[in-house]
N, C-alpha and C positions, 0 to 999 in steps of 0.2 A: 236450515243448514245446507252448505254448498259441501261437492267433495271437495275443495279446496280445504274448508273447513276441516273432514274427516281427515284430510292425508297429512293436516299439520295439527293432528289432535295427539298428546303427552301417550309418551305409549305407558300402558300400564301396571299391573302386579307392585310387588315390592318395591320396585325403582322409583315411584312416584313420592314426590313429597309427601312425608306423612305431617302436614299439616292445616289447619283450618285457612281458606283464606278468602276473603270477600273482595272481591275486584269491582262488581256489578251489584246492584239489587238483584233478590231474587223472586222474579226470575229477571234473569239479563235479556237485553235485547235478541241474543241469538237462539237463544230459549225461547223466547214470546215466538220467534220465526216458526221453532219444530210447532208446539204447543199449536201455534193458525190454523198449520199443516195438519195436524191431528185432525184439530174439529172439523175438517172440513174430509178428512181420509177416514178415519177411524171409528166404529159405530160408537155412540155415546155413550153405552153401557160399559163402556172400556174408561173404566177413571185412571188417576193417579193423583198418586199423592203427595208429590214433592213438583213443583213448576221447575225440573231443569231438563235441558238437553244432553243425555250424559256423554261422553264421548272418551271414561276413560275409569279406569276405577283397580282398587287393591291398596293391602294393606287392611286401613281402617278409612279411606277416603274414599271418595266420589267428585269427578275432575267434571263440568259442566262446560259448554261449547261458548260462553263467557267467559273462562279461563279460574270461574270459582271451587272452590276446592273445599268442598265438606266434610262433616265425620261423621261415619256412617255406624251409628246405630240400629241397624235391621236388618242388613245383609241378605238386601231382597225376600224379607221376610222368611229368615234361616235356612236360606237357600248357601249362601256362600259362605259358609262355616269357616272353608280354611282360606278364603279370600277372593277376590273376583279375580284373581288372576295369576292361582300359585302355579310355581313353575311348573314344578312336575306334571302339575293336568294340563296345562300349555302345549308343556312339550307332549306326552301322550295324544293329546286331540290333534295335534298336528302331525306324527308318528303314524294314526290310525288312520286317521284322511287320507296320506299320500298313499297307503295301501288300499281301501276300500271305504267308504261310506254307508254301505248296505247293497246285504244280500236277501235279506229278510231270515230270520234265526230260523221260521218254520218250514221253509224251502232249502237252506243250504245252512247247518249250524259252522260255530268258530268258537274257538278257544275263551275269546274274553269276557263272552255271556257266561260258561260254566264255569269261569275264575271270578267272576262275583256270584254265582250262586253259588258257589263254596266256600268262599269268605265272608258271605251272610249266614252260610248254615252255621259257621265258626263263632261268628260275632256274636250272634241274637240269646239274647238268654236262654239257658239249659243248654245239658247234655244228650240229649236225646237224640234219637236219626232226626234230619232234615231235609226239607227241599225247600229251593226255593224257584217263583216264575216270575218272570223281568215284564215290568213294562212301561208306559210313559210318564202319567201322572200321579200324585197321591189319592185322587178322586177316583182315577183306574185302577189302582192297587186296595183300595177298599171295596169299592164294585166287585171284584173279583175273590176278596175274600169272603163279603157274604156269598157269592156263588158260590165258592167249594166246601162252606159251611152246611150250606141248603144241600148240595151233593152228597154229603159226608153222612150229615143225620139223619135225611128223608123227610126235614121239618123245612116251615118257611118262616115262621116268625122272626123277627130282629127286636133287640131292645138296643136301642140308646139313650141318653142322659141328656137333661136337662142341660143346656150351656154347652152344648156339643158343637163341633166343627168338622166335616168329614168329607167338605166337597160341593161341586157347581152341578154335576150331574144331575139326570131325575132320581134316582135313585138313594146319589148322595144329598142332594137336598133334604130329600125323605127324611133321611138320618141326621143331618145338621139342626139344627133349634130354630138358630134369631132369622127370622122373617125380612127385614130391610138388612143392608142390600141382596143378601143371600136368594131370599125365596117367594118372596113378594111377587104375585100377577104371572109363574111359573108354574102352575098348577096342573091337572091335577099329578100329584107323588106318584110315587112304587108302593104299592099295596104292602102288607102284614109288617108295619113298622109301628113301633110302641117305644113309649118313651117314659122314664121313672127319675125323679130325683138324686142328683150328684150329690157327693158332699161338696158344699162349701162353707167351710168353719166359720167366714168372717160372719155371713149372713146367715149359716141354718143353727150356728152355736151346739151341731151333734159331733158325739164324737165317731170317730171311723166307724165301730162296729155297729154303733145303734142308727147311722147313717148309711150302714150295709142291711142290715134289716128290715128299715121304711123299703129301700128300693126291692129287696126279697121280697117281702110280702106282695110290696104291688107287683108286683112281675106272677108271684104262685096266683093270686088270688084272680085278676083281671086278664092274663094272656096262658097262665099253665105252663108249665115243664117240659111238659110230652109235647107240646108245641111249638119248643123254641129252639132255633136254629143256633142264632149265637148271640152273644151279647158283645157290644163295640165301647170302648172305649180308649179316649186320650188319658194318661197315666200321668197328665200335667193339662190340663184344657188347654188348648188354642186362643183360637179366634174370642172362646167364651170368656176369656180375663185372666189366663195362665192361673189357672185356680188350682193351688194343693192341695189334692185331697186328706183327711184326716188318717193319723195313721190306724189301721187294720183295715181303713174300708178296701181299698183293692184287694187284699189277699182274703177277706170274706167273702164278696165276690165272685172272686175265681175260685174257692174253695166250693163255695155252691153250684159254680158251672158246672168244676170236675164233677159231684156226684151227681152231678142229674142229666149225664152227658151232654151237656153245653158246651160249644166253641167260644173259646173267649179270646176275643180276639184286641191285641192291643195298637191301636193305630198311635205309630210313632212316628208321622210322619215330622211334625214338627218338634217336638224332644229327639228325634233319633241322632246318631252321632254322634258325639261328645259334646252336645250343645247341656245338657246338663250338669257336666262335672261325670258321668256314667256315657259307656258307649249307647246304653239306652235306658231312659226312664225307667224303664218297669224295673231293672234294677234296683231302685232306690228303693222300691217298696217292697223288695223282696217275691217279686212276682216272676211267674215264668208264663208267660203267654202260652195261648194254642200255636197261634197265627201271631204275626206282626208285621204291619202295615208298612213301610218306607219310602221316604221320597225327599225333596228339601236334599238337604244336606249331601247326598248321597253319592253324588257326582260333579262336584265344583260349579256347581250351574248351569250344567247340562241336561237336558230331559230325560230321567229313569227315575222307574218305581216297581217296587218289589214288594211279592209277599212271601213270606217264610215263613215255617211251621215244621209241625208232625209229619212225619213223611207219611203218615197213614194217611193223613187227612188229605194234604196236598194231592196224594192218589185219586185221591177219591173221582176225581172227574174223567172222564175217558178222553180216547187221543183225539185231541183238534178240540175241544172242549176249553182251554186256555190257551191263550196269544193274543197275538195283534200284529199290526205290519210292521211297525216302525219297533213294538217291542223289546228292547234289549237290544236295541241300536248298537252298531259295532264303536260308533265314536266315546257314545255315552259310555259306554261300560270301557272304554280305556280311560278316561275319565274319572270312573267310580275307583278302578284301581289306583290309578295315583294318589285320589282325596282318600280311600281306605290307607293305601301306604302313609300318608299323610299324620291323618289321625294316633296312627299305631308307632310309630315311627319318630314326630315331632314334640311329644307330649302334650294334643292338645286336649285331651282329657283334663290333666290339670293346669291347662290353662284356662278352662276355662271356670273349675272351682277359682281361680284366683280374680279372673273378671269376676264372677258372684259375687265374690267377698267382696270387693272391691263398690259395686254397687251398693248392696244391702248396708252395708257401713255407712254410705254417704244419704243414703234415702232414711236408716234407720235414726241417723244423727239431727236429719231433719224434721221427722217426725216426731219427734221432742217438743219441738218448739212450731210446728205450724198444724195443725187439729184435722185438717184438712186432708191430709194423707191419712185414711182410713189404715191400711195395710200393705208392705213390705213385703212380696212373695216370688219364689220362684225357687231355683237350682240350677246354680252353675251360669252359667250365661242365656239362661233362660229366666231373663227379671222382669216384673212390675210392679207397678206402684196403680193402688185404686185411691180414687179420691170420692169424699164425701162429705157432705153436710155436718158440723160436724156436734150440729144441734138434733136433727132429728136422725142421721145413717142412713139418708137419701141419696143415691147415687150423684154426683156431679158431674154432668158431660159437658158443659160450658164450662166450666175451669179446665180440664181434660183438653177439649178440645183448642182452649186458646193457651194454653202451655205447649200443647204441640204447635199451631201453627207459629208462635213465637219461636221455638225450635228453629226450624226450618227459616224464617228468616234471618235468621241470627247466623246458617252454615251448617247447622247438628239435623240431619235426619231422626226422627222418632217417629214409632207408629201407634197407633193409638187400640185397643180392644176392649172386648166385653160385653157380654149382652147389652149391659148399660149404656155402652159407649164411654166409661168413665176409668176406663184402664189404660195407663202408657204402658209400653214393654218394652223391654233391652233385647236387641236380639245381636247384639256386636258380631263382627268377624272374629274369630280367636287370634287373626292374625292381629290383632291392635295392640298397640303401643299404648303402657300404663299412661304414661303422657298426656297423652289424643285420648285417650277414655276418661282422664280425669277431665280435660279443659271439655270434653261435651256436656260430660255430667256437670261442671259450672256452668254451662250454660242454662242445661234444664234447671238447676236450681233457682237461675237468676230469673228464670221465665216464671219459676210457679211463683218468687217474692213480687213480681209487680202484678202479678194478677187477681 
């Protein structure tokens, strides 16, 4: 791509036609140009998943440097919740630039780092005191809550779960599960991490509580109590297949954390924000975190991540003991407020129960009649479909994977998860148009009938 190219690319957000359109194969010729340009810039560990050049995006589209026009089912992987380019965080990131870009929060603070860590202490479930400390990634904001965990109790162990997702870090690896691409030939981990059985209904067939007790036991019996820092969990899996846990297992759980003083810590990076139909997951199951984790969502697609909790805990670490440079970036966190005014303000809470419904409808209608769709799961705009055998309830990643790449040819972005590799997931913008959500969803339908 030439800047000629960039200076006469569709400008973006709402304005942009909200609809599908294929001008080029994809990837178009000016695509194959960036994509050269990668392989030959870029280290190879750096994949992607869709062959376009983007140069333009909002709404529920993705405008490519071909002039292709997609529908964008994953929102940068629930990063752009209220769209790639809602006004108000427009206007804000360009409001906060022309004042300052960074002073570093730990050197010189500002108003709009403590006007999101007070609108998270507001947001995050419970009523209790809160703090919260800003920083860049979800991987950073985990890091950082095992450390005030380890601070807090005077313990070092971690537990995490089977099908977990928690980060690229050494540390977050530690804690993440699936091995390719994650953690493979990245060795060796961060010491005292343990790891116990999720629920997952489709494949452990327990229910919550007796699903909360396998994982108790292994945790009392093989790591001990008096040992254990905190326990981490996504309150919706990620990466591991957006898998809902059975109801009572979270609140078993955390009820054994509390009495055995355990930090339980729920990372929302990828549920957090109204991406469930709840400003955050653990809502749904009636939990109230120690800590909780943030990031995705948080700032219209700007670099911030948070953790909030107890303010006793959050204490716990002494001065210069949390930050970072770029932490609590002054652009990001103007940013976060407009997407926080956004969320509270737009109704995207229930917009995005209505995308769910909206899905689960069309996947549950199909599963009727094709054997193959094992299970229909999620909350709110946090959906997927696992596919499986549907003779033996053997994962399917070859069907999985060529429904999606038919996807994406077709103009419909979709991304694929799960340990198995055998889960698509809906991660829509809440900005999308019932429209443009339904002609994606015929698309994926029409991809999984010819394959």
């Amino acid at each position: 791509m030439t800047a000629d190219t960039l200076a006469t690319a569709p400008v973006g957000g709402p304005s942009l036609p909200q609809e599908r359109r294929l001008v080029t194969a994809i990837p178009g010729p000016r695509s194959q140009e960036l994509l050269a340009r990668k392989a030959v810039a870029v280290a190879a560990g750096v994949g992607h998943t869709v062959p376009v050049a983007t140069v333009a995006a909002g709404g529920g589209v993705i405008v490519d440097a071909d002039g292709n026009s997609l529908i964008d089912l994953g929102s940068g992987i629930a990063v752009t919740t209220v769209g790639a380019a809602h006004p108000k965080v427009v206007e804000a990131i360009a409001a906060q630039a022309a004042q300052f870009t960074h002073t570093c929060f730990m050197i010189s603070p500002y108003d709009s780092y403590v006007a999101v860590a007070e609108a998270l202490n507001r947001l995050t479930p419970g009523d209790h005191e809160k703090k919260s400390a800003l920083f860049n990634s979800g991987a950073e904001a985990v890091e950082n809550a095992v450390k005030i965990a380890r601070k807090h109790t005077g313990r070092q162990a971690v537990v995490a779960f089977d099908h977990a997702y928690h980060g690229r870090t050494n540390l977050t690896m530690a804690l993440t599960a699936k091995a390719m691409p994650y953690k493979s030939g990245f060795g060796p981990f961060a010491s005292e991490i343990y790891r116990v059985p999720a629920s997952y209904p489709l494949r452990d067939g327990l229910t919550g509580p007796d699903a909360a007790a396998r994982a108790i036991t292994l945790i009392e019996k093989q790591i001990g109590a008096d040992n254990l820092a905190a326990v981490i969990i996504e309150p919706i899996q990620g990466e591991g297949g957006f898998i809902v846990p059975a109801d009572g297992f979270l609140p078993a759980v955390a009820e054994w954390c509390t009495a055995n003083g355990v930090v339980f810590i729920a990372d929302e990076v990828q549920s957090g924000f109204a991406r469930t139909g709840a400003m955050f997951a653990s809502e749904l199951f009636g939990v109230v975190p120690d800590l909780v984790t943030t990031a995705k969502g948080i700032a219209g697609g700007m670099p911030l991540a948070a953790v909030t909790g107890r303010a006793e805990i959050m204490d716990a670490s002494h001065t210069g003991g949390l930050g970072g440079t770029y932490g609590g970036n002054p652009v990001a966190c103007a940013a976060a407020l407009a997407a926080i005014d956004a969320y509270e303000t737009e109704g995207l809470v229930e917009r995005a129960q209505q995308i769910g419904d909206r899905i689960r409808a069309r996947f549950t209608d199909l599963q009727a009649t094709d054997a193959r769709i094992a299970e229909v799961r999620g909350a709110g705009a946090m959906m997927a479909v696992e596919f499986a055998d549907p003779a033996t309830g053997a994962p399917d990643a070859a069907l999985t994977g060529a429904v999606a790449k038919a996807c994406i040819a077709e103009g419909v972005v979709v991304l694929t998860c799960g340990t198995f590799g055998n889960v698509i997931r809906f991660l829509p913008p809440l900005t999308i148009g019932d429209a443009l959500l339904d002609e994606g969803l015929d698309v994926v339908a029409a991809a999984l009938a010819a394959n």
